[in-house]
C-alpha positions as CSV (number, residue, x, y, z in Angstrom):
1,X,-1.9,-32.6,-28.2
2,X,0.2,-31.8,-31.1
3,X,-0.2,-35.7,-32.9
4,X,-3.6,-36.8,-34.0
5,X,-3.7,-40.3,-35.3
6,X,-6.5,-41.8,-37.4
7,X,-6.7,-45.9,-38.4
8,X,-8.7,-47.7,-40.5
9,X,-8.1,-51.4,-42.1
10,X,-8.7,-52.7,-39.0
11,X,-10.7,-55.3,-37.0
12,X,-11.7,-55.7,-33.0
13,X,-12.4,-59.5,-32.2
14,X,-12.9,-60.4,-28.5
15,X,-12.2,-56.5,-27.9
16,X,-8.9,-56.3,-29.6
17,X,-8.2,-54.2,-32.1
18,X,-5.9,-55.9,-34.5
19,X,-5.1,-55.3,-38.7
20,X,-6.6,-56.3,-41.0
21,X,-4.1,-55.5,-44.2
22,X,-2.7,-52.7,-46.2
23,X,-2.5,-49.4,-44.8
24,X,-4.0,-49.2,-41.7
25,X,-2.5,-45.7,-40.0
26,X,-2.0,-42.1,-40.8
27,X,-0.2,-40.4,-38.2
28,X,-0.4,-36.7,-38.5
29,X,2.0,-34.2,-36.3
30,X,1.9,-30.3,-35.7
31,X,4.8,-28.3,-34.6
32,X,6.6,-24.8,-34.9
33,X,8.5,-25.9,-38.5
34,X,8.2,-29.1,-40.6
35,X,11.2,-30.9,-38.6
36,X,9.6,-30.4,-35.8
37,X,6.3,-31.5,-36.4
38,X,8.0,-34.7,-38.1
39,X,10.5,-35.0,-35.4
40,X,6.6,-35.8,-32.9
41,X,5.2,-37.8,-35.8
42,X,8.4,-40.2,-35.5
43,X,8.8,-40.1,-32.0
44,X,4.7,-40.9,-31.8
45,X,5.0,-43.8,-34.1
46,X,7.8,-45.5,-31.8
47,X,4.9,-46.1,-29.6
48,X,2.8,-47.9,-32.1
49,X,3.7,-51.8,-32.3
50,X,1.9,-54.6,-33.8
51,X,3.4,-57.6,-36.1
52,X,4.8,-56.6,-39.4
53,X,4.6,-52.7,-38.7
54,X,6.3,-51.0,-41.6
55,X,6.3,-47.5,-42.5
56,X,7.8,-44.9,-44.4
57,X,10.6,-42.8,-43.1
58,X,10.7,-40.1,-46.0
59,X,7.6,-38.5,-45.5
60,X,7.9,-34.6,-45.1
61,X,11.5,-34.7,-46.2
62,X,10.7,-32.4,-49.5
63,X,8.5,-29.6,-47.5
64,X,11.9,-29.9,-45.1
65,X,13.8,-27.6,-48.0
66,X,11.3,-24.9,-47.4
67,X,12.4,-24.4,-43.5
C-alpha cells in the first residue's frame, strides 16, 4: 500500500507486456522518513525483472541529509 508504481514506454503483444525503450518505470514509495520510504522503493523494484533492467540507485540520497 505504501509503493505505487506507474510505466509507460511500453508495449503488450499477444498479452504480454514487454519495453519498448528508454525509461519505462517510475517507482514511487511512502514511508515514516525518506530511508524508509526508499528502503520499500528498493526492496519493490527487486521484484521487477525484465532484460536489460537498469536503474538508478542514488535517488533520494540528498533529501536523506534532512532526516
Amino acid at each position: 500500500k505504501d509503493i505505487k508504481a506507474f510505466y509507460a514506454g511500453t508495449i503488450i503483444k499477444e498479452n504480454t507486456l514487454y519495453t519498448n525503450g528508454g525509461r519505462v518505470a517510475c517507482v514511487v514509495g511512502m514511508g515514516e522518513t525518506m530511508t524508509i520510504a526508499q528502503q520499500k522503493v528498493y526492496a519493490a523494484i527487486s521484484n521487477i525483472h525484465f532484460s536489460g533492467i537498469n536503474y538508478r540507485t542514488d535517488i533520494g540520497n540528498n533529501a536523506l541529509q534532512y532526516e
